[in-house]
N, C-alpha and C positions, 0 to 999 in steps of 0.2 A: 567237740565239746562233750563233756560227759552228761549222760540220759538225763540225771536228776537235776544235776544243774541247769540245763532248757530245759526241763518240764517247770524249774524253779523261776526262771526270767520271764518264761511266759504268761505265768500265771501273778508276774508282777504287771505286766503289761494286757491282758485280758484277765483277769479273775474270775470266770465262771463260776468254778467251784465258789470260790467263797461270795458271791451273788447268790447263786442259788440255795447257801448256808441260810440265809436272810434270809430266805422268802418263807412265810405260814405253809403248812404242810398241800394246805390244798392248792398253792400256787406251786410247789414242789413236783405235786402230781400231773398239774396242769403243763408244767413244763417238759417233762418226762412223758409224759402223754403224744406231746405234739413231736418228739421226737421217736418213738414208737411209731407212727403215724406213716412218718416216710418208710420207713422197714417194709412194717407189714401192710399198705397199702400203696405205697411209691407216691406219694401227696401230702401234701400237709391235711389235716383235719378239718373238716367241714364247720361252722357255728353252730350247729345243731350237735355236733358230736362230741365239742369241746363243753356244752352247756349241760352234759349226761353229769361228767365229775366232778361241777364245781358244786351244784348242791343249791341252788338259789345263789351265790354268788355273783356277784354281774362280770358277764364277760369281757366286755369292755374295759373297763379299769382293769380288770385282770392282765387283758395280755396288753395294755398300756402300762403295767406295773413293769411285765417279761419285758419290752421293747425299750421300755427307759435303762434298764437294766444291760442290753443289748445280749438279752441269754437269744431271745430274738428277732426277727428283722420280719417287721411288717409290712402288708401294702401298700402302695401308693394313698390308698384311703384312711389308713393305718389302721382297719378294723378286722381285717385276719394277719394268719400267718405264714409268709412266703419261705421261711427258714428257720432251720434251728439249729446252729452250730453243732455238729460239721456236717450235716445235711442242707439243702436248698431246692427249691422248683424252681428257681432260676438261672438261664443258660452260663453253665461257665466251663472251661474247657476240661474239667475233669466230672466225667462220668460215671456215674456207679448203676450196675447191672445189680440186684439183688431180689430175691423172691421173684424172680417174673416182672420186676417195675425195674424200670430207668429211672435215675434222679440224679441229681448233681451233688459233688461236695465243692466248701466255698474254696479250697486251697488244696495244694500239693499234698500238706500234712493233714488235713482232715482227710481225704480221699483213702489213706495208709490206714484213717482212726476206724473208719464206719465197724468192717470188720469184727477187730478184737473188740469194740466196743459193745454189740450187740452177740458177739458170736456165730457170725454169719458169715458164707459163704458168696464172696464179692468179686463180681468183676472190670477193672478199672480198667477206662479208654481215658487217656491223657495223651498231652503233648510237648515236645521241649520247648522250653522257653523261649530260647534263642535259637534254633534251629528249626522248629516247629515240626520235627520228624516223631513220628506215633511211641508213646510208649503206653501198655500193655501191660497187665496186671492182674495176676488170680490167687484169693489169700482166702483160705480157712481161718479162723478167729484171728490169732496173729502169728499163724504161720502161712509164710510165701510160700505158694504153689509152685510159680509159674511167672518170671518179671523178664520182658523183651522190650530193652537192653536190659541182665540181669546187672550191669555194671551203671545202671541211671543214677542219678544225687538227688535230693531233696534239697532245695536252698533255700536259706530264710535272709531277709531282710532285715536283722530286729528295729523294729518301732511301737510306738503307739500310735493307737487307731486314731485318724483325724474326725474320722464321720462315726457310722457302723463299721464295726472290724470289718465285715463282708467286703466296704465295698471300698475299704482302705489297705489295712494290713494284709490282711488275706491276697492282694495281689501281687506282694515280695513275698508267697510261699509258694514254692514253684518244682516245678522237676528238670531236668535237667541232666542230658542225655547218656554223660559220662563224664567221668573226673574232670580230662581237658579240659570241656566247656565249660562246668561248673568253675572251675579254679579260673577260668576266663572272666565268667562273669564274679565272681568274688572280687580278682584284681586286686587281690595283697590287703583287702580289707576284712581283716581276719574278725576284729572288733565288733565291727555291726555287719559284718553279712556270715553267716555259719553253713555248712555242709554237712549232709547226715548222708549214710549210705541206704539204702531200701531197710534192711534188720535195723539200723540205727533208730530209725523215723516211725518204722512200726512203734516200737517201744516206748521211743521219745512219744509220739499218738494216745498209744492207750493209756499211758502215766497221764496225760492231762486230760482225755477226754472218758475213760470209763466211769470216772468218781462220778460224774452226773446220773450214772443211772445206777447208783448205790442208792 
C-alpha cells in the first residue's frame, strides 16, 4: 500500500491529528506534555506536574476531555494518564529503550513512530506475532540502525477501534518475523490485512504520528 494512502486510512479510522486540531491550546499543550513525559522521564506525568501548565485549569476535566477523545488512555480510576499514543506504561510486548527509561509502545507501528517522532535514539525489543521468535531494533530518528531479522513485516489489521484503540486495534498491528509468515498470516486478504516492510512502516509511523508534536 502506498505511505500516504495508510497514513490516509488510518487517520480515517484513529484521527488524532485532527482530535487534537479541536482541543484549546492549553489542552494541546497538556496533550504534548504527557507525551514528552515518557521521552524524557520514561513515565507518564505526575498530577502535580501536569497542574504546572494548565494554569488554574482543572485537571480532571482536562484529561477527561484527552480520554473521551482517546488521544489518551487513563487509569483504572480515570484520574491520570497510563498512555499517550504511541507510548504507554502498560506491559505490551513491544518495548522501547530510550534516554536511559524503558517504556512500552501500544503497537508494532507505534514502536517504528517513537523515534522519528521525537528525534531520538530507540531501542526496540519486540516479538513475532506468530512465531513469537525476538525481533530487535535500533533507529536514530527515522533511520534504521540495526533490525534482526533485517527482512521482519509490520502487519496491520485495518479496523476501527471497538473500545480504546490501545486495547482494540492496536492489537492487529504487529511485527512479524519475515515475508513468509507475514503473507501466512495475511492469507490472501490483501483488503483488510496490509504488510509494510521496516523503511515502509518507519515512514508510514512518522507521516501519522509526528504532526502531534507540531
Amino acid at each position: 500500500m502506498d505511505i500516504q494512502a495508510a497514513v490516509a486510512r488510518l487517520n480515517s479510522q484513529l484521527p488524532l491529528k485532527a482530535r487534537q486540531t479541536q482541543l484549546s491550546p492549553a489542552l494541546k499543550n497538556l496533550h504534548q506534555a504527557i507525551l514528552r513525559s515518557f521521552i524524557e522521564h520514561g513515565r507518564a506525568p505526575t498530577g502535580a506536574e501536569l497542574e504546572i501548565g494548565l494554569h488554574g485549569e482543572d485537571l480532571g476535566a482536562s484529561l477527561h476531555k484527552l480520554g473521551e477523545a482517546d488521544l489518551i488512555v487513563l487509569d483504572k480510576q480515570e484520574q491520570l494518564p497510563v498512555g499517550a499514543y504511541p507510548l504507554t506504561s502498560e506491559q505490551t510486548p513491544h518495548q522501547i529503550a530510550v534516554n536511559g527509561h524503558t517504556i512500552h509502545a501500544m503497537c508494532a507501528l507505534d514502536a517504528l513512530s517513537v523515534a522519528p517522532m521525537f528525534d531520538e535514539t530507540v531501542n526496540i525489543t519486540s516479538r513475532c506475532h506468530i512465531s513469537n521468535s525476538p525481533i530487535k531494533i535500533r533507529m536514530q530518528g527515522d533511520t534504521l540502525l540495526e533490525a534482526r531479522p533485517d527482512d521482519a513485516i509490520v502487519g496491520i489489521r485495518w479496523q476501527m477501534p471497538t473500545t480504546v484503540a490501545a486495547h482494540s486495534m492496536c492489537m492487529e498491528m504487529v511485527f512479524l518475523e519475515n515475508r513468509a509468515t507475514a503473507e501466512h498470516w495475511q492469507d490472501g486478504d490483501t483488503e483488510n490485512i496490509s504488510l509494510f516492510t521496516l523503511p515502509e512502516a518507519v515512514a508510514f509511523g512518522k507521516g501519522f504520528f509526528l504532526p502531534l508534536m507540531e
